[in-house]
C-alpha positions in Angstrom: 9.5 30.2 60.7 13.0 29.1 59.1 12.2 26.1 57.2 14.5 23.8 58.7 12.9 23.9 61.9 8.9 23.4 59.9 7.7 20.4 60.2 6.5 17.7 58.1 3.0 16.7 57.3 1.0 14.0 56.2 -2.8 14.0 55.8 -4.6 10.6 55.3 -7.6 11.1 54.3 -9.5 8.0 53.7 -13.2 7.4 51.9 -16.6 6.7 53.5 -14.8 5.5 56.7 -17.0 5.7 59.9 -16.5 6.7 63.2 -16.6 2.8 64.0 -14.4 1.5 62.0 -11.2 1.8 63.9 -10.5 -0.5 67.5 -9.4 2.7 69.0 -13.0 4.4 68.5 -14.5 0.9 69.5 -14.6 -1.7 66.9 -14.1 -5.1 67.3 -14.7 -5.9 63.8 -11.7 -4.8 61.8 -7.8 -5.0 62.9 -6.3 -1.6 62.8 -3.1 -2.1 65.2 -1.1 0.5 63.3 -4.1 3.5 64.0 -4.8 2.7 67.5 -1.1 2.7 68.1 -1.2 6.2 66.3 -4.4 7.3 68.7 -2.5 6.1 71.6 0.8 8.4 70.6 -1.0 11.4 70.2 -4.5 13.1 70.5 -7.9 11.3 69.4 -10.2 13.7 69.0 -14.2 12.4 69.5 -16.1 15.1 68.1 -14.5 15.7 64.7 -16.4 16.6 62.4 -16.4 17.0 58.7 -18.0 19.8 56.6 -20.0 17.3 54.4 -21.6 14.1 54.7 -20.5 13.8 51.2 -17.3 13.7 49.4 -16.8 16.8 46.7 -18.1 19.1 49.2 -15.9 17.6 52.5 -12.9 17.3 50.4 -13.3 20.8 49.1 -13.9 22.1 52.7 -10.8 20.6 54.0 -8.3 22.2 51.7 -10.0 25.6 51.6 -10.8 25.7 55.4 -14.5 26.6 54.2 -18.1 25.7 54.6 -18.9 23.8 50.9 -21.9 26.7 50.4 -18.8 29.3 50.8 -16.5 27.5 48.4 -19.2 27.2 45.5 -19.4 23.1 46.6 -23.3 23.5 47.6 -24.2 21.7 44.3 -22.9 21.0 41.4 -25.4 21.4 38.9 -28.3 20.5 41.2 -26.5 16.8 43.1 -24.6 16.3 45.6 -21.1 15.3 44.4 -19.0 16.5 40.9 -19.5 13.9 38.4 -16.9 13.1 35.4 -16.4 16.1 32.7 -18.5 18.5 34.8 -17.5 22.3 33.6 -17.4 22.9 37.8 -14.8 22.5 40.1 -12.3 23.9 43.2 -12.0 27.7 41.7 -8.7 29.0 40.4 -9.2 31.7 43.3 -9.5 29.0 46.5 -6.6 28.9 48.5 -5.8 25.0 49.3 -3.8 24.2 52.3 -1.4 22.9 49.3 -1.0 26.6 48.2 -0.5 28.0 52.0 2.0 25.6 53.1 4.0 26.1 49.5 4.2 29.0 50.1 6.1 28.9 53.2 8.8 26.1 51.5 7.0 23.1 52.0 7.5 20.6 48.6 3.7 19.4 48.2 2.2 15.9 46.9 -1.1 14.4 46.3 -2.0 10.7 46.0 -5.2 8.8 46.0 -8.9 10.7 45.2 -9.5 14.1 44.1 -12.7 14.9 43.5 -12.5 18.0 43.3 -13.1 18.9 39.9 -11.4 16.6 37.1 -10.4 19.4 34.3 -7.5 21.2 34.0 -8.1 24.3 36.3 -9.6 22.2 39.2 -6.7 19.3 39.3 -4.2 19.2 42.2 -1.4 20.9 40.2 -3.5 24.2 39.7 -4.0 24.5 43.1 -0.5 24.4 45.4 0.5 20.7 44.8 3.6 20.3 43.0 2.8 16.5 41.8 -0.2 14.5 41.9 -0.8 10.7 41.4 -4.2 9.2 41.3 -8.1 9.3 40.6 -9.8 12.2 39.9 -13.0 11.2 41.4 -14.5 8.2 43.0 -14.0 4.8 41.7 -17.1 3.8 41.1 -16.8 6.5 38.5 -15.5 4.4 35.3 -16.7 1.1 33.8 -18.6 -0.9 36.4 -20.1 -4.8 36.0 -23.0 -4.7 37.8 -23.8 -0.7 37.9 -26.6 0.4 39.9 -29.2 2.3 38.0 -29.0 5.9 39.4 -25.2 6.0 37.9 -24.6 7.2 34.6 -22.5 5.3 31.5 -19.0 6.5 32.8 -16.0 7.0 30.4 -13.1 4.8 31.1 -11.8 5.4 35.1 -8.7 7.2 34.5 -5.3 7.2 36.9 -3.5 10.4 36.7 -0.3 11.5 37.4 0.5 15.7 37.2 -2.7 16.0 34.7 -1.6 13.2 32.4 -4.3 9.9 31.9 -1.1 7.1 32.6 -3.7 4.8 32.5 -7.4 3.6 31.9 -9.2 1.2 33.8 -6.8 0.3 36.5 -6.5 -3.0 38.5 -8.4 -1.0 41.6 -7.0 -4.3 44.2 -3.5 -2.8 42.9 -4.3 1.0 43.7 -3.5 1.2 47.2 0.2 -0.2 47.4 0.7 1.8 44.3 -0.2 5.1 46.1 2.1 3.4 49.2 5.3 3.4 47.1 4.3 6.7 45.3 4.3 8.4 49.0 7.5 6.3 50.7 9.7 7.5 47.6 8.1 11.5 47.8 9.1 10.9 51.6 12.4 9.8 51.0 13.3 12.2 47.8 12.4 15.1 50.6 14.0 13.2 54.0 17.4 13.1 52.3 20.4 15.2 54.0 20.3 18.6 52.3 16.9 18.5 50.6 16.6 21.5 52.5 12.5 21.7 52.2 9.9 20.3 54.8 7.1 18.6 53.2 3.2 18.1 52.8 2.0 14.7 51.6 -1.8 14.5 51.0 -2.6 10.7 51.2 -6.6 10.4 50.2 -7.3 6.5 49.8 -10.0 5.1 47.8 -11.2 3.0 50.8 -13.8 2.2 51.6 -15.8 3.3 48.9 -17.7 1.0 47.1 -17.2 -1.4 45.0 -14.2 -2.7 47.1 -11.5 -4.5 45.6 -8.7 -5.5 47.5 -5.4 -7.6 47.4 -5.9 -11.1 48.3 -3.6 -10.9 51.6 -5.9 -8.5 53.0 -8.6 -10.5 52.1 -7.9 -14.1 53.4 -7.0 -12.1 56.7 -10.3 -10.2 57.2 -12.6 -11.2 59.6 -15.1 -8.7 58.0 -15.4 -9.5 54.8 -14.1 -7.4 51.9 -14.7 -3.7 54.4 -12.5 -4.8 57.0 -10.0 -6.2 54.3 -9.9 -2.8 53.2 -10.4 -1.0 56.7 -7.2 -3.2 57.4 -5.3 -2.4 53.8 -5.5 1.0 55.2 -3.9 0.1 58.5 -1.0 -1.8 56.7 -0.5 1.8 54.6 -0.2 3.6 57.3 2.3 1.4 59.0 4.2 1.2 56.2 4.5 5.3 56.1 5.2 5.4 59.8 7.8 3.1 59.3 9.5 5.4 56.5 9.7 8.4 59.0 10.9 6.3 61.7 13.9 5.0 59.0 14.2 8.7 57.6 14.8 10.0 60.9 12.1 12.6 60.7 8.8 11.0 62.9 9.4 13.8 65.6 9.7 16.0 63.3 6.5 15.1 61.2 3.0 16.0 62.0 0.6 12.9 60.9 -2.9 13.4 60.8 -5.6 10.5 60.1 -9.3 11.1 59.3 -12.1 10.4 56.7 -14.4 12.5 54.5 -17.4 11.8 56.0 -18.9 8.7 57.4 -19.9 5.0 56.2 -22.5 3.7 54.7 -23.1 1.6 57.6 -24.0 -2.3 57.9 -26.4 -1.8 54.9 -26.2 -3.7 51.8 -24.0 -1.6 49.4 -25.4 -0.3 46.4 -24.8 -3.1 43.8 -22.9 -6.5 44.1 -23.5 -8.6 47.1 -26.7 -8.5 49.1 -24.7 -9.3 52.4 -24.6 -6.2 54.7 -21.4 -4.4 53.6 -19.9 -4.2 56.9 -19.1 -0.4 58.3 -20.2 1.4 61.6 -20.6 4.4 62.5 -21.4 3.2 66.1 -22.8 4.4 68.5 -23.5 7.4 66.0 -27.3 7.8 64.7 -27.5 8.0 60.8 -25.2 7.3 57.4 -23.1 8.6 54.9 -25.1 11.5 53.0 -27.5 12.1 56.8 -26.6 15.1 58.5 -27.1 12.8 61.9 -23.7 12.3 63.9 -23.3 9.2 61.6 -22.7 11.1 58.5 -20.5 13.8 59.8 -18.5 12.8 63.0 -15.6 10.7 61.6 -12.2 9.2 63.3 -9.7 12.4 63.9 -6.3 11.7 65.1 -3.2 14.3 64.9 0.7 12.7 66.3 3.5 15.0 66.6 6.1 13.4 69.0 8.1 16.6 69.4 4.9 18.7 70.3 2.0 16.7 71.2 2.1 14.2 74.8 1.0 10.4 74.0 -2.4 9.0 74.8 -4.6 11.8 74.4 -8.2 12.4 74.3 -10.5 15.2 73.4 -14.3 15.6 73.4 -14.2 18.9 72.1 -15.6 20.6 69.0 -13.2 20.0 66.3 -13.8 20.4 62.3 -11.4 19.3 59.4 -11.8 22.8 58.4 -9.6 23.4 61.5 -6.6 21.8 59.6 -5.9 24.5 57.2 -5.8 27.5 60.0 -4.1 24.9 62.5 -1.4 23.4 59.9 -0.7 27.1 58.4 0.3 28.4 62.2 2.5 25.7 63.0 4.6 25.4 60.0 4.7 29.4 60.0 2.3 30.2 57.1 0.2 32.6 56.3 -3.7 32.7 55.2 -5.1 34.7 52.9 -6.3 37.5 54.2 -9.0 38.6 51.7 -11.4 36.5 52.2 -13.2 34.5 55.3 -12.5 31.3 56.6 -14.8 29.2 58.8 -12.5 26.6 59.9 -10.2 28.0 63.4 -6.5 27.5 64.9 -7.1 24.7 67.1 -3.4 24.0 68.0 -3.9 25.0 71.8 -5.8 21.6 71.8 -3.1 20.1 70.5 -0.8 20.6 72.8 -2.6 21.5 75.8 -5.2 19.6 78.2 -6.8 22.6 79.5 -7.3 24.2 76.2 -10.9 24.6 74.9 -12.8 24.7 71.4 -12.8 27.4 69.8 -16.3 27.0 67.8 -19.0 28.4 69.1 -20.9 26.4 66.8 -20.6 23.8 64.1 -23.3 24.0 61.0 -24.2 20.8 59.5 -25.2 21.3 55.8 -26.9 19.3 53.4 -26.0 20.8 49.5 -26.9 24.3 50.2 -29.1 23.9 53.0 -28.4 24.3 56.3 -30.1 21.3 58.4 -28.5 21.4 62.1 -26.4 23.1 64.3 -24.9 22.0 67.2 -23.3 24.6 70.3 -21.8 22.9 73.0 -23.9 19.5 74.3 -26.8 20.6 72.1 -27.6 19.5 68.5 -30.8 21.5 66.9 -32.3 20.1 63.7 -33.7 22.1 61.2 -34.8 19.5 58.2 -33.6 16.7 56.3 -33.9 17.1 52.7 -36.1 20.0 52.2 -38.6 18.5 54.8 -38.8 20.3 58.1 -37.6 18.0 61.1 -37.0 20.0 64.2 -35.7 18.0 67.1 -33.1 18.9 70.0 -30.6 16.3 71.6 -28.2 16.7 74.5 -25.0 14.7 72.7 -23.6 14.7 75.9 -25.5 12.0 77.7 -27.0 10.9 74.3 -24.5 10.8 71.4 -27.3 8.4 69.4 -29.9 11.1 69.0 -32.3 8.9 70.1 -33.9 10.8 72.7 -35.6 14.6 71.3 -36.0 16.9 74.3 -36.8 19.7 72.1 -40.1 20.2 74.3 -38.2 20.7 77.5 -35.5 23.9 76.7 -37.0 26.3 75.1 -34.2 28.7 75.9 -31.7 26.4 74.4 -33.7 26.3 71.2 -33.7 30.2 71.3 -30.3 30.5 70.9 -29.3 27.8 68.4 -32.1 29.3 65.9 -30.4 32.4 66.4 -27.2 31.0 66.1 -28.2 29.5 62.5 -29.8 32.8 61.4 
């Protein structure tokens, strides 16, 4: 593909989001006007699914296109998640979707949380992105009042920009209009007449991942507290990228995808701070962030292209964010590496037509290094749930809750999806 006919793409990933969250999925809680609009201009996609209810694992799987297990993202060092100065991280040999779509001209930029592995061989810059600006892991990572017990003494939290510490300790209410201006200015460097190079912005906010901080506009404004100031800090981003393409000239031209690493914490108290619930949903999902229920794994998934794909969409089929790096690398004219396998599948036919199907035959829901579900078409099999067996069968056709196990009733279903595990 010549590159001035590639498009443009921006991925907004977000943090602990759930599949609630949004008004377009179904909340009344927070305001998100700028994402339903988005939903309504493109495709929403019900069943999307991340590779991890966790975040080092699901981020990994999204830029390599991989099941974490495949990747080396299991476990890191027997937990679930990289933790500061670990000797682990992404492997110089993984193939990001940064490094694919470089390679066919795009200019490439990450902003916001890595997590991925914070020393030098793991960081964005070693692995296709030309620039990065941001944290290298979660923020609950650094100095915390309050900390809850199971968390380490941290060093200080440190904001990097293209493997440099620019700064310790940062004002975290400041974080997210910072990475705002950081992406408008990458937008506009690359939307100027005879830049000559398409691009690929990662956007990965900190939101909603505890603690929240959060400017005081978005606060007084919230009608859920300091989550829906944030769910709606997220919405004013967005808008304020959208309206960069829109003055650019470029919004046909630019492929914008919104999702989350995996899902909420739900309306539980959070782990330290206030004792109020902390405000998330992953209705009507069954299950959390770090549960291998629909709750943990199904997250918000929304793709708009005006020049491709038709307005007011809706899909119920089988989608993963491993999907993205296949999908994004045959539209902009790329090509995968072909030495090695990769579990995520082209799912542009859904994109752009009604009548297309899934590819997956099957989606595999890990925990760490163990697989505990699958699901194949309606039906979701469950294995175990931390190390302890569980099985149980659900149609999440007619019961997208899990609240009704009809594992005694189809035997021949259960057949198949043990076979389809083995």
């Amino acid at each position: 593909m010549n590159v001035e006919s590639q498009p443009n793409v921006v991925l907004i990933n977000c943090d602990d989001l759930g599949y609630g969250d949004l008004g377009c999925y179904g909340s009344t809680r927070n305001r998100t006007p700028t994402l339903d609009r988005l939903a309504a201009d493109g495709i929403r996609f019900d069943a999307f699914y991340t590779a991890s209810p966790v975040c080092s694992p699901a981020r990994g799987a999204l830029l390599t296109g991989c099941y974490p297990p495949r990747i080396g993202f299991g476990s890191f060092h027997g937990i679930p998640v990289l933790f500061p100065g670990m000797d682990i991280g992404l492997g110089p040999t993984e193939v990001s979707l940064a490094r694919v779509l470089s390679g066919a001209g795009s200019a490439t930029q990450a902003i916001g949380k890595w997590h991925c592995g914070d020393q030098p061989d793991f960081q964005p810059t070693n692995h296709g992105f030309d620039h990065y600006f941001g944290l290298p892991y979660s923020n609950d990572m650094g100095r915390q009042a309050g900390k809850p017990e199971f968390l380490p003494e941290m060093p200080p939290l440190p904001l990097i920009a293209d493997g440099e510490v620019v700064e310790q300790q940062p004002d975290q209410a400041s974080l997210t209009e910072r990475y705002v201006d950081a992406a408008l200015d990458f937008i506009r460097e690359h939307a100027q007449p005879g830049a000559g190079r398409p691009f690929f912005l990662y956007l990965a906010h900190m939101y909603v991942h505890v603690p929240i901080y959060v400017q005081e506009r978005f606060a007084a404004a919230s009608r859920n507290g300091a989550y829906g100031a944030a769910v709606e800090a997220i919405d004013w981003a967005t808008s304020a990228i959208l309206d960069e393409l829109d003055a650019c000239g470029i919004a046909d031209d630019t492929i914008v995808i919104f999702t989350s690493d995996n899902g909420s914490l739900g309306d539980n108290p959070p782990p330290w701070g206030s004792d109020e619930p902390l405000g998330g949903s992953n209705n009507p999902l069954r299950g959390t962030k770090g549960t291998t229920w629909e709750g943990g794994q199904r997250v918000p998934g929304i793709v708009r292209w005006p020049a491709r794909i038709s307005r007011g969409r809706v899909s119920d089929d089988v989608v993963t964010a491993m999907d993205l790096h296949p999908t994004l690398a045959a539209v902009c004219g790329a090509h995968l590496p072909a030495d090695r396998a990769i579990d995520g599948l082209d799912i542009s036919a859904l994109w752009f037509d009604d009548d297309a199907t899934s590819p997956h035959d099957a989606f595999f829901y890990y925990w760490m290094n163990d697989l505990e579900a699958v699901r194949s078409g309606r039906w979701k099999l469950h294995f175990s749930k931390r190390g302890t067996a569980q099985r149980e069968l659900y149609d999440l056709e007619v019961d997208i809750a899990e609240t009704d196990n009809v594992i005694d009733a189809h035997p021949d279903v259960v057949a198949r999806l043990d076979a389809l595990a083995e």
